[in-house]
C-alpha positions as CSV (number, residue, x, y, z in Angstrom):
1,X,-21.1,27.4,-7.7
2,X,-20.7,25.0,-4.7
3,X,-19.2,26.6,-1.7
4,X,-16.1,23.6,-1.8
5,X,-15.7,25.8,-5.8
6,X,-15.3,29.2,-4.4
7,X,-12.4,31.1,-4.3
8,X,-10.1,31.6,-1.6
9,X,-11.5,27.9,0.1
10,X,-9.2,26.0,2.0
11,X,-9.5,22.7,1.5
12,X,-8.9,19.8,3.4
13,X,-8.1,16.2,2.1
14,X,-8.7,13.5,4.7
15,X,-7.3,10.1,3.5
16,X,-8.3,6.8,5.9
17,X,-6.7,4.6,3.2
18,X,-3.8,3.9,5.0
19,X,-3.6,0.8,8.0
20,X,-6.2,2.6,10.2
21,X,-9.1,1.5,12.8
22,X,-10.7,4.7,11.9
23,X,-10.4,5.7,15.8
24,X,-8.9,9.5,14.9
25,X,-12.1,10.1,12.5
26,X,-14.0,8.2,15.5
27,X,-12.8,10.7,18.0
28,X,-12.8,13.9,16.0
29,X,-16.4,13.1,15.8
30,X,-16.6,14.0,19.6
31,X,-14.5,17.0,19.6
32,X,-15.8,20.3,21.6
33,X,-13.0,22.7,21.6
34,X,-14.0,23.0,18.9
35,X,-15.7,20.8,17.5
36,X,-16.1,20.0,13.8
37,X,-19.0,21.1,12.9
38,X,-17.9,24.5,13.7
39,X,-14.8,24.6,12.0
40,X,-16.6,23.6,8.8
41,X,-19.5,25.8,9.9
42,X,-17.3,29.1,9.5
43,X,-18.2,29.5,12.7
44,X,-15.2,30.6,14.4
45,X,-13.9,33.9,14.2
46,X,-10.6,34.8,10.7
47,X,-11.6,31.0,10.0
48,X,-11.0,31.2,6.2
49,X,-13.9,28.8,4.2
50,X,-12.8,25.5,4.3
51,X,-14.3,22.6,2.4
52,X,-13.5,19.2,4.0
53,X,-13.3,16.1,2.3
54,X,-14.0,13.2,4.8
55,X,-15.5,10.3,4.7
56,X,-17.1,10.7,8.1
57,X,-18.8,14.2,7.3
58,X,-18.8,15.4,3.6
59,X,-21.6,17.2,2.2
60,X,-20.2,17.6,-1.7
61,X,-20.2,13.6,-2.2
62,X,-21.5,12.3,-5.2
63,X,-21.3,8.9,-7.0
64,X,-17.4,7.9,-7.7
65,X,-17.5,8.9,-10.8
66,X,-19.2,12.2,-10.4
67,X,-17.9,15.4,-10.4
68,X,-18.2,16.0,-7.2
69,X,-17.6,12.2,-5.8
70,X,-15.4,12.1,-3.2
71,X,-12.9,10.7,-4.7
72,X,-12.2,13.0,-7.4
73,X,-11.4,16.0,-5.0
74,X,-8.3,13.9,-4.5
75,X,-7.8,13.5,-8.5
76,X,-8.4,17.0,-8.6
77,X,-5.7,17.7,-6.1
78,X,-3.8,15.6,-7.9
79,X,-4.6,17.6,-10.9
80,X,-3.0,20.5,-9.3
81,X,-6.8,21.9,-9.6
82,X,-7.0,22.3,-5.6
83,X,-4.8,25.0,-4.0
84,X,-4.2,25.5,-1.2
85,X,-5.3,22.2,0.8
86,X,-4.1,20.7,3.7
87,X,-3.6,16.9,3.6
88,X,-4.5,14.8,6.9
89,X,-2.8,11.3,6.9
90,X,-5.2,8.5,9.2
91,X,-3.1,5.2,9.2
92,X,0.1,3.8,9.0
93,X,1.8,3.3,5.8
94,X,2.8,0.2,4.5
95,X,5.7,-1.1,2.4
96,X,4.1,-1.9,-0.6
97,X,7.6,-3.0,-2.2
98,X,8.3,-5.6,0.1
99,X,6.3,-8.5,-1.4
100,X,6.1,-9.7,-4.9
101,X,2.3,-9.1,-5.6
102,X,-0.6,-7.5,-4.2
103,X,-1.1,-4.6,-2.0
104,X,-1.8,-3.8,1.5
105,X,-4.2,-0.7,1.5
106,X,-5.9,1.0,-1.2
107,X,-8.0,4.3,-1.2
108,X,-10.3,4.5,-4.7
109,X,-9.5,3.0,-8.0
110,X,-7.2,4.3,-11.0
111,X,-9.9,5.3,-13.3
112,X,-7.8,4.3,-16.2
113,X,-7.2,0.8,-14.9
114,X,-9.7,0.3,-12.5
115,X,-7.5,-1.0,-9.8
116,X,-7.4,0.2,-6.6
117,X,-4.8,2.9,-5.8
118,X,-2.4,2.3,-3.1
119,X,-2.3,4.9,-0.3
120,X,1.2,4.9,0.1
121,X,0.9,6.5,-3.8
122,X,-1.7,8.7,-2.9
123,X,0.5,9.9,-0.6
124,X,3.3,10.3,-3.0
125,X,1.4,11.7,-5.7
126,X,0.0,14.3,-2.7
127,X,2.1,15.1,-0.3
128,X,4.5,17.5,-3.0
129,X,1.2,19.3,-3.8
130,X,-0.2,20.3,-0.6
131,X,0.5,22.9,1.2
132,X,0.1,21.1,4.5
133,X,0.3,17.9,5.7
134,X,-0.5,16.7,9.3
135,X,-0.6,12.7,10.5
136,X,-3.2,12.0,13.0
137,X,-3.2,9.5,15.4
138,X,-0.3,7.0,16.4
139,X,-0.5,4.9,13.6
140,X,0.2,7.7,11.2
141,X,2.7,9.5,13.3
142,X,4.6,6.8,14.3
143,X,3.6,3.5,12.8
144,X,1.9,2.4,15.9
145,X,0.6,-0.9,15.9
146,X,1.2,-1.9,12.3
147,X,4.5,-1.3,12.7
148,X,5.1,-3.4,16.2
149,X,7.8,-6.7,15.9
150,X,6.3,-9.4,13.7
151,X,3.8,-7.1,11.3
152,X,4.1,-8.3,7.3
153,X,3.3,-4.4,5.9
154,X,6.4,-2.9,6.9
155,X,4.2,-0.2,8.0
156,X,5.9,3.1,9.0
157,X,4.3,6.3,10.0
158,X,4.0,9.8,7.7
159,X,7.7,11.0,8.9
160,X,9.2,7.7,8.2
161,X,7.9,7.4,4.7
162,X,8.1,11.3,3.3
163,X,11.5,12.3,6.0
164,X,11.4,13.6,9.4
165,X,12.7,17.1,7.6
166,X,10.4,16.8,4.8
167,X,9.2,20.2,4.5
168,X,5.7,21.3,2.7
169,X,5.4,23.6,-0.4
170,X,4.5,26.5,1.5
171,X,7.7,25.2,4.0
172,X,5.7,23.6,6.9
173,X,7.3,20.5,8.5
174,X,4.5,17.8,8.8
175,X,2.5,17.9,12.4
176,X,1.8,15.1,13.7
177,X,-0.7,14.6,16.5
178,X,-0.3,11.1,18.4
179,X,-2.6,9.0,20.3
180,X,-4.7,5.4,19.6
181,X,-6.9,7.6,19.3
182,X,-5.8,11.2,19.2
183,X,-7.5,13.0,21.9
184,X,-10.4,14.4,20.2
185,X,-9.7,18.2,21.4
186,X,-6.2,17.6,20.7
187,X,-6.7,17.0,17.1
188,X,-9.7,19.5,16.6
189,X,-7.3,22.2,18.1
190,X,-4.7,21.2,16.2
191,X,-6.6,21.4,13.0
192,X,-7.7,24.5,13.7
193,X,-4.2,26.1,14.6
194,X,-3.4,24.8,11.0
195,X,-6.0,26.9,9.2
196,X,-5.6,29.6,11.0
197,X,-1.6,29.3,10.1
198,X,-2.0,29.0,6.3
199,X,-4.6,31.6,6.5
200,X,-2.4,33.9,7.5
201,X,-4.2,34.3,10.7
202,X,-1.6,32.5,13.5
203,X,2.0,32.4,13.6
204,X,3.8,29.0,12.7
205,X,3.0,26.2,15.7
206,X,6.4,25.1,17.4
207,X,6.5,21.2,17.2
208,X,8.8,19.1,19.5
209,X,11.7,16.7,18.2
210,X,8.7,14.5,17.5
211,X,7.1,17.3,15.5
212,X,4.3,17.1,18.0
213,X,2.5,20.6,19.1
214,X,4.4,21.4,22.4
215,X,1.8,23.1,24.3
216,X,0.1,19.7,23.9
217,X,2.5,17.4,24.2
218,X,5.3,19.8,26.1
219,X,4.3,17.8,29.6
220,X,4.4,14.5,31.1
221,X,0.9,12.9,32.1
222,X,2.7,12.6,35.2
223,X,2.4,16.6,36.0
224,X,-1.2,16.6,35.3
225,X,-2.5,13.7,36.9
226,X,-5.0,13.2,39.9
227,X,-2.7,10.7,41.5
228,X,0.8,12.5,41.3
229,X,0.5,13.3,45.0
230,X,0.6,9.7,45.8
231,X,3.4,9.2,43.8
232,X,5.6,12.0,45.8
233,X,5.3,10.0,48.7
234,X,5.1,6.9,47.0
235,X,2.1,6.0,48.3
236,X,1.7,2.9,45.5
237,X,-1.3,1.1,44.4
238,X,-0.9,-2.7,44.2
239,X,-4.3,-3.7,42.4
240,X,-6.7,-1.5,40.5
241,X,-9.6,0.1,41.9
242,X,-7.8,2.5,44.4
243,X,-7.1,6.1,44.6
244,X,-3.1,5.6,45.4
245,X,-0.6,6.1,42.5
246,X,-0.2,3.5,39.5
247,X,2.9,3.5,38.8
248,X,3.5,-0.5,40.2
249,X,0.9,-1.8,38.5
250,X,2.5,-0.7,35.1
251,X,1.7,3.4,34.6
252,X,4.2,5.1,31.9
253,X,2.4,8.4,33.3
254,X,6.6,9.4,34.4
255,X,7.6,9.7,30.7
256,X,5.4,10.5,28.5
257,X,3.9,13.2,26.7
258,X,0.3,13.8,27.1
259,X,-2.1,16.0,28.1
260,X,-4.7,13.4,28.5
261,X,-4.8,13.2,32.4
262,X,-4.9,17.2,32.8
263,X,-7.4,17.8,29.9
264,X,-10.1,14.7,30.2
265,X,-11.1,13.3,27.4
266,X,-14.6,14.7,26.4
267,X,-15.8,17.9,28.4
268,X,-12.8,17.9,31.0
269,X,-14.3,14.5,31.9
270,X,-11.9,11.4,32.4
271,X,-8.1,10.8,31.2
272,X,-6.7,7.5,31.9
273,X,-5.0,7.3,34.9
274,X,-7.9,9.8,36.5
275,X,-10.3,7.0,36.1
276,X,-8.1,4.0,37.0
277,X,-6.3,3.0,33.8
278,X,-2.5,3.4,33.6
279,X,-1.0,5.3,30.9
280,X,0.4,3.0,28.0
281,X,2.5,4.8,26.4
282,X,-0.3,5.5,23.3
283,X,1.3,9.3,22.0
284,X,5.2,8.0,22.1
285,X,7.4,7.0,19.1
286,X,8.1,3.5,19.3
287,X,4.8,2.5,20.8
288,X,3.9,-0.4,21.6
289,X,6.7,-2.1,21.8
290,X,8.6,-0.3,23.5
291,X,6.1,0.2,26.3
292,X,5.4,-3.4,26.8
293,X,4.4,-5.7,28.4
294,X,1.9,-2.9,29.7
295,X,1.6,-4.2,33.0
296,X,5.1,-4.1,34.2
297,X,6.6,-0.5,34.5
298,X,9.3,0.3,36.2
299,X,8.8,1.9,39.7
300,X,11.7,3.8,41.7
301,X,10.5,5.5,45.3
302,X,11.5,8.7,45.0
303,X,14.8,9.5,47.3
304,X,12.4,12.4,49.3
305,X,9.3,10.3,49.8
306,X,9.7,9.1,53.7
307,X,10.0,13.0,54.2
308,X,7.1,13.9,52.8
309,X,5.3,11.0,54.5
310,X,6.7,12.7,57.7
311,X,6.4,16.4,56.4
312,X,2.7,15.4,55.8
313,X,1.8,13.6,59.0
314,X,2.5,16.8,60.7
315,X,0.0,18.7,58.8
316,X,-2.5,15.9,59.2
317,X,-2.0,16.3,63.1
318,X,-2.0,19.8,63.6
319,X,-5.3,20.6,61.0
320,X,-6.4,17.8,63.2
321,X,-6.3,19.7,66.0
């Protein structure tokens, strides 16, 4: 018996099918805290087994048509022959009824037709079955950049398509985890959370009105950034490739909620507007467009900033000696 057939395994259904660059499986890839190797591993302490169907790391892949092919966990799930699993959404998903032939993303073929399988059916067929069910990334969340002005798919993210109170069979509301890409500890963290959760291990995570983890996404990047200080006494950059707050040259760091700029991005290391890029908006319903054009944020000097210019001139001078 393989250890994805044992009992009590927890398994997890990863499906990339939807309108995807691949960037959350990219990122998970460089997860440390933890990372994914050790979830699958077992090796983290009341981890139940868990058997992970992705197509970035699967060791029970066979041939399509195999028993253990990847694919056919999902036809097993399908089956009702996989319980409990958690199903994580990678992609927007499009509007396969608005158009009069053809489809916009597929994910395997219908072994009794041999035509590719839509996701947004997958998710259908799925999504009533699992006991979990998280969107990572933007795209999923949100519809993200599939679903900006002008797109053809109608593309809409996980809450859009199932309801933004659908509810799980086991009651869970779906968890999504923003970003193009999801912060790779974010999601790995997030995962993990999940497990522990249906396992019986972790109480239920508290999700904001964008049923985003809040002690993620609870903060603006504003409060954790290197450059906030500058902003207090507006102390403004007017071209890249200074120190002095980016807020003019077109940072959304004010208003939106990410951790990105307090937590780095691998190993503590980096976050955008630490290393000279403005935020964009990435983790936000309604991104991109509502964000855009990028490089033209509002700025407002805050109403106290000449007296902490003043307040900190004094300091200066009297450390100064």
């Amino acid at each position: 018996m393989s250890p994805a057939e044992e009992p009590d395994v927890l398994h997890i259904l990863w499906m990339n099918g939807g309108l995807s660059c691949d960037g959350e499986s990219v990122a998970l890839t460089a997860a440390t805290q933890p990372s994914i190797e050790e979830i699958v591993a077992g090796a983290l302490p009341g981890l139940p087994p868990v058997a992970l169907h992705w197509p970035y790391f699967d060791f029970d892949s066979g041939p399509e048509h195999a028993r253990d092919g990847f694919i056919q966990w999902f036809h097993r799930a399908d089956r009702g022959e996989l319980d409990p699993f958690i199903l994580i959404v990678e992609g927007s998903v499009p509007d396969e009824g608005n158009k009069d032939a053809g489809y916009w993303s597929g994910f395997g073929n219908d072994p009794r037709t041999g035509q590719p399988i839509t996701a947004t059916e997958w998710l259908g067929r799925l999504a009533p079955k699992a006991t979990a069910v998280m969107a990572v990334g933007t795209c999923a969340a949100y519809g993200g950049i599939h679903a900006m002005a002008g797109n053809p798919t109608g593309a809409m993210g996980v809450p859009d398509f199932l309801g933004a109170r659908w509810r799980s069979k086991a009651g869970l509301p779906i968890v999504c985890v923003p970003g193009c890409p999801t912060h790779p500890d974010n999601l790995a963290e997030t995962i993990l959370q999940l497990l522990y959760q249906v396992g019986g291990q972790a109480p239920a995570m508290e999700l904001d009105e964008a049923l985003r983890p809040t002690w993620l996404f609870g903060h603006t990047v504003h409060e954790g950034c290197d450059r906030a200080s500058y902003y207090d006494s507006s102390d403004f950059a007017s071209s890249y490739g200074t120190s002095n707050c980016l807020v003019k040259v077109g940072c959304w760091g004010q208003v939106v909620r990410c951790n990105v700029a307090k937590r780095g991005w691998i190993n503590g290391v980096g976050g955008c507007p630490n290393v000279g890029g403005i935020c964009i908006g990435c983790t936000m319903p309604g991104f991109p467009d509502k964000f855009m054009p990028f490089m033209e944020a509002p700025a407002v000097e805050p109403e106290y900033a000449p007296l902490v210019r003043t307040l900190r001139g004094f300091t200066l001078r009297i450390a100064g000696g």
